[in-house]
Residue, then its C-alpha position, 0 to 999 in steps of 0.5 A: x456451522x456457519x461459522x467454521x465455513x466463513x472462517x475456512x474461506x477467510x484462511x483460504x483467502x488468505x493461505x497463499x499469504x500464509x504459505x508465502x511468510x513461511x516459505x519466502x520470508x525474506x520477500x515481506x519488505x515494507x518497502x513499497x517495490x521492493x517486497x510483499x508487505x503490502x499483502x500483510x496490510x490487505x490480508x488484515x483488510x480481508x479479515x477485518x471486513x468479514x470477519x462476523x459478516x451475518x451471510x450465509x456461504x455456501x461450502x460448495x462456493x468455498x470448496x471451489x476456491x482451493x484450488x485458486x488459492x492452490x494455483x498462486x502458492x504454486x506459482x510462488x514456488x515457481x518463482x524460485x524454479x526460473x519464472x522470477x528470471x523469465x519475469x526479469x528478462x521481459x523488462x527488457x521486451x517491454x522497455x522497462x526501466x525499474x526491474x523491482x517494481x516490474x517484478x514485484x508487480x506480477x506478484x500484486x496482479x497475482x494476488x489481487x486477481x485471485x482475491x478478486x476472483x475468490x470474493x466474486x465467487x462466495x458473494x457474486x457482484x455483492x463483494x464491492x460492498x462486503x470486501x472491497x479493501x483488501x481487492x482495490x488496496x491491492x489493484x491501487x499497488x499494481x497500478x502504482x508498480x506498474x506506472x513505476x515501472x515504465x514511467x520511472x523517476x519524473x517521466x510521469x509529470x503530473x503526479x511529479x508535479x506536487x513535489x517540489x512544493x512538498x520538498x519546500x514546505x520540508x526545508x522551511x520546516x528544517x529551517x524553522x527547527x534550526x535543524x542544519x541547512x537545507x536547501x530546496x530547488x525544484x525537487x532537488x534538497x541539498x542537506x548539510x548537516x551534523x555528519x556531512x552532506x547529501x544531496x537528495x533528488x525527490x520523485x514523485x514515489x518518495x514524495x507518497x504521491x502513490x499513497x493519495x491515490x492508493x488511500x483514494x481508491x480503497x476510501x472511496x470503496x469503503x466509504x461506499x459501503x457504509x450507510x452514511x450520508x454523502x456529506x458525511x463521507x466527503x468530511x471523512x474523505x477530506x480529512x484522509x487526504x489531509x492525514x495522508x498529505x501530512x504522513x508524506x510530509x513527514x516521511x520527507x522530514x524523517x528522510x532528512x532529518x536521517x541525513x542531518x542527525x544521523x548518517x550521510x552514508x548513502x548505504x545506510x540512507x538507503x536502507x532507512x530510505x526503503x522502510x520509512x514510506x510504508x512503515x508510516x503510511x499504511x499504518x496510518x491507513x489501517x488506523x483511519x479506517x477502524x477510526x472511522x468504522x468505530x466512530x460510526x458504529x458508536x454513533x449508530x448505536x446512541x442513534x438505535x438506543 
């Protein structure tokens, strides 16, 4: 009996994901503002943390839900009857500068607010330690968006300043691989290679510096509910940053190497330009979690036996 109430609030959570890929399924872009594949990678979060989780939930608790759930598929549809448009005119009340990531941070505050609310509701304040991917991993897109948004492009200096360095170490890379001519000046590359050339300016987006700080956040919560030393987690958040440091670098090196081996047309780079973060990164985060649960798990288990 349990069970079926555990698995009727994971599909609660969940069903304005459902309803959205049927609906608008178009909008589940991988690129980062420009659609909702972030919420396929925060529903496999939600799921994977609670699936099997050995609490009892109260029906009446999950009941209370539905009509939270009710309220975000009701406001997708409405997205459709004008409240997208009213969105898009408030860019221009508040000074913003990047229209999608403006409009598509309304639909991760929606979501990330009604998961939150939903998990505080079937576990209280104990949620920060049951569910917390899934929640932060969608507040840490908000966040993202939303800087975006109004600090656009290189407005926003610190977060711009580790680019030039990652752009570097990109051209040296080329250079090394003989891959054609790459040039780096600040965060500017001059590329020249088998189909023309392309000049490629690098904010601090492009670069994944959003993914550190999203990788930091939803680390940092699941790291907190494991029981596991602090030296331990500081090596498993260490090699993180470094795994997600190397991810950005070879986005960087596949963006180019796009350019130099396969087009310099800027329609099609900017098509390929707007899956190759995402495609890369959250993969790879999804990866390192389940790693680390599974290496854990296994230890505790020889420790038990």
């Amino acid at each position: 009996m349990q069970s079926k109430t555990l698995t009727f609030a994971i599909l609660v959570i969940i069903s304005p994901v459902l309803f959205a890929l049927v609906y608008q399924p178009d909008s589940f872009s991988l690129s980062w503002n420009q659609g909702r594949g972030g919420w396929l990678f925060a529903t496999a979060f939600i799921v994977a943390e609670l699936v099997g989780i050995k609490l009892v939930i109260s029906k009446n608790k999950v009941l209370m839900t539905v009509p939270l759930a009710g309220a975000v598929i009701a406001y997708l549809i409405l997205l459709d009857h004008g409240l997208r448009n009213y969105i898009k005119d408030g860019a221009k009340v508040y000074d913003v500068h990047l229209i999608n990531s403006w409009t598509w941070l309304w639909d991760f505050v929606i979501m990330a607010a009604f998961v939150i609310a939903v998990v505080t509701i079937l576990f209280g304040k104990r949620w920060i330690r049951i569910a917390p991917a899934g929640p932060i991993f969608l507040c840490g897109s908000a966040i993202i968006l939303s800087l975006d948004a109004f600090f656009p492009y290189d407005t926003l200096g610190p977060l711009q300043y580790v680019v030039p360095y990652l752009v570097k170490a990109n051209v040296e890379i080329i250079k090394f691989f003989h891959l054609g001519t790459a040039i780096a000046r600040d965060n500017l590359m001059f590329l020249s290679g088998d189909h023309g050339h392309m000049a490629l300016q690098v904010f601090w987006p492009s670069a994944g510096v959003h993914s550190v700080i999203i990788y930091s956040l939803v680390m940092m919560a699941f790291l907190l509910k494991m029981n596991i030393i602090p030296k331990r987690k500081a090596m498993y958040f260490a090699i993180g940053i470094a795994g997600t440091i190397g991810v950005n670098i070879i986005r960087i090196f596949s963006l180019s190497l796009f350019v130099l081996k396969v087009s310099a047309n800027p329609t099609e780079f900017e098509q390929f330009h707007g899956v190759a973060g995402e495609i890369m990164f959250l993969p790879w985060l999804f990866a390192y979690l389940f790693a680390v649960t599974a290496i854990e798990t296994k230890r505790l288990k020889k420790q038990a036996a």
